[in-house]
Residue, then its C-alpha position, 0 to 999 in steps of 0.5 A: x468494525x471499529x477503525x483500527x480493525x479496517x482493511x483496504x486492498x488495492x491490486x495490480x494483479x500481481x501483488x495486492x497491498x494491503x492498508x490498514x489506515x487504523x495502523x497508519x502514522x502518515x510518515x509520508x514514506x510511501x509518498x515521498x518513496x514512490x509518489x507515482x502509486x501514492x496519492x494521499x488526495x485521491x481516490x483511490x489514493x493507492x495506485x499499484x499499477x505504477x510500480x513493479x511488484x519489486x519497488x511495492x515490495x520494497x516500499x513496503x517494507x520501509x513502513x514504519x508503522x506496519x500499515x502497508x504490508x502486501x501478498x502475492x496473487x496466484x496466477x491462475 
């Protein structure tokens, strides 16, 4: 799989992000937006359990390079 095809999700449950680090310029606007679920030095560096499902949503769709995007998990 060559670099800019990888995928990583990361799940609270209710919402999954998806990073595409292929994608990623590092703006550092996830970081600076909400530093508790971003954490560039961890693993694993996406934390979305601390943030609601809204905050992510609107987060992400700050993303200047489109390497975070998101989807809605069903409930079952």
């Amino acid at each position: 799989m060559a670099t800019n095809e990888i995928r990583k999700e990361y799940t609270n449950g209710e919402i999954t992000i998806i990073w595409k680090p292929g994608k990623c310029t590092h703006s550092g606007i996830c970081v600076h937006t909400l530093p508790k679920v971003y954490h560039p030095k961890d693993k694993p560096w996406i934390q979305p359990e601390n943030a609601t499902a809204e905050a992510l949503k609107n987060q992400i769709s700050n993303c200047p390079s489109g390497a975070l995007t998101y989807k809605m998990n069903q409930n079952n």
